[in-house]
SEMISE-375709 format. One record per residue (C-alpha): residue in one letter; x, y, z. Coordinates in steps of 0.02 Angstrom, whole numbers, plus 50000, padded with zeros to 5 digits. Layout:
PT, A, X, Y, Z
...
***
This chain:
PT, X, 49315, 50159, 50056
PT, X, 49154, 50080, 49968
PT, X, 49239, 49934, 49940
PT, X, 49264, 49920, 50142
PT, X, 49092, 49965, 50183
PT, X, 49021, 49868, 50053
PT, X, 49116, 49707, 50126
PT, X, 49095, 49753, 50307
PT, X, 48914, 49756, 50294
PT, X, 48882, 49584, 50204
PT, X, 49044, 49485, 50288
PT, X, 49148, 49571, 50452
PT, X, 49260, 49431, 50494
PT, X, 49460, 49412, 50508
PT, X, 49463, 49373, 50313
PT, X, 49354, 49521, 50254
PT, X, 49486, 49634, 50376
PT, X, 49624, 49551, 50299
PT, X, 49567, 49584, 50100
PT, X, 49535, 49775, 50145
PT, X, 49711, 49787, 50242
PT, X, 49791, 49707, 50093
PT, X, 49699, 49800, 49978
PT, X, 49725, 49981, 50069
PT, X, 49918, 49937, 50075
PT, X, 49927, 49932, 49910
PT, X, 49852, 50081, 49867
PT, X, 49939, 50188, 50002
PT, X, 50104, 50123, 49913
PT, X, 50039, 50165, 49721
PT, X, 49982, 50344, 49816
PT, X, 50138, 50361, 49921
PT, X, 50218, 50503, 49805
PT, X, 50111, 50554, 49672
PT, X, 49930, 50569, 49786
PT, X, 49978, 50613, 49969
PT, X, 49816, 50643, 50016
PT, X, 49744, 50487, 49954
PT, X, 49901, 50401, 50060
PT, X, 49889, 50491, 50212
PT, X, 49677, 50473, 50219
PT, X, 49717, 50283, 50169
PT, X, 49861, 50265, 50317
PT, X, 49718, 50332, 50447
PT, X, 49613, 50204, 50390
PT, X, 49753, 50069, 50406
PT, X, 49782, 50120, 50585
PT, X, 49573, 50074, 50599
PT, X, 49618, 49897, 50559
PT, X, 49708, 49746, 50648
PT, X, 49887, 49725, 50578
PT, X, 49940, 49610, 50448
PT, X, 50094, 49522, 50377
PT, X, 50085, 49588, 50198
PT, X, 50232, 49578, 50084
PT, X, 50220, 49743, 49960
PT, X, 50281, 49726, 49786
PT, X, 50341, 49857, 49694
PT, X, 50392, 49814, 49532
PT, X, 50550, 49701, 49461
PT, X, 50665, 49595, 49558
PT, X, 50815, 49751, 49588
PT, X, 50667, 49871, 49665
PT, X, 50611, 49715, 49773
PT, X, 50770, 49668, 49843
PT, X, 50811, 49861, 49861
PT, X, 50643, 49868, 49967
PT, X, 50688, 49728, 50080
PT, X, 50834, 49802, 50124
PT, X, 50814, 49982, 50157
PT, X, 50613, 49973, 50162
PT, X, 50491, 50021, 50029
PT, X, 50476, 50198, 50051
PT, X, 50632, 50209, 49995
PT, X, 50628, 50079, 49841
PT, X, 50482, 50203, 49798
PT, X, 50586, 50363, 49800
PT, X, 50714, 50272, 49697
PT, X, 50585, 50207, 49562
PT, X, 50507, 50381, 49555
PT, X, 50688, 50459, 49531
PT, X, 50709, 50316, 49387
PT, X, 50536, 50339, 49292
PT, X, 50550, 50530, 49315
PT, X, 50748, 50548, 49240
PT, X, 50683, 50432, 49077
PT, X, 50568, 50572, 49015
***
C-alpha cells in the first residue's frame, strides 16, 4: 500500500496504475491460501484500479499449463496440495 501511495503521489499516470496492478496481482496470488486477509484487502484494492491484461506465473511449466487451463486458483490449490504432501 506504500508502494502505491508512494508512486501515486510523484507519477499518477496509466504506467504507474499498471506497475501497482501488476504488482498487487502478484501478491494476492502468493497470499491466495496461506494470508487471506492480505488477499482479500489486496483484491479490494484491485477492484480500485483500471483492469489489466496480466499473465500470472506460478511456478514450473506443468503448474502453468495447469493454470491456463482450469485457472490459477486452482493451479494454486494443486501446488499447495503438492508442497504440503512433501513434508
Amino acid at each position: 500500500m506504500l508502494k502505491k501511495k508512494y508512486l501515486f503521489e510523484k507519477n499518477d499516470t496509466a504506467a504507474a496504475k499498471k506497475a501497482i496492478f501488476k504488482l498487487f496481482t502478484e501478491l494476492s496470488t502468493i497470499c491466495y491460501l496461506t494470508a487471506p486477509g492480505i488477499y482479500y484487502n489486496i483484491q479490494k484494492e484491485l477492484k480500485k484500479l483500471p483492469r489489466y491484461k496480466c499473465k500470472v506465473v506460478l511456478g514450473g511449466r506443468a503448474l502453468n499449463i495447469i493454470s491456463s487451463i482450469f485457472g490459477w486458483r486452482i493451479a494454486k490449490r494443486i501446488q499447495h496440495l503438492y508442497y504440503s504432501n512433501k513434508k
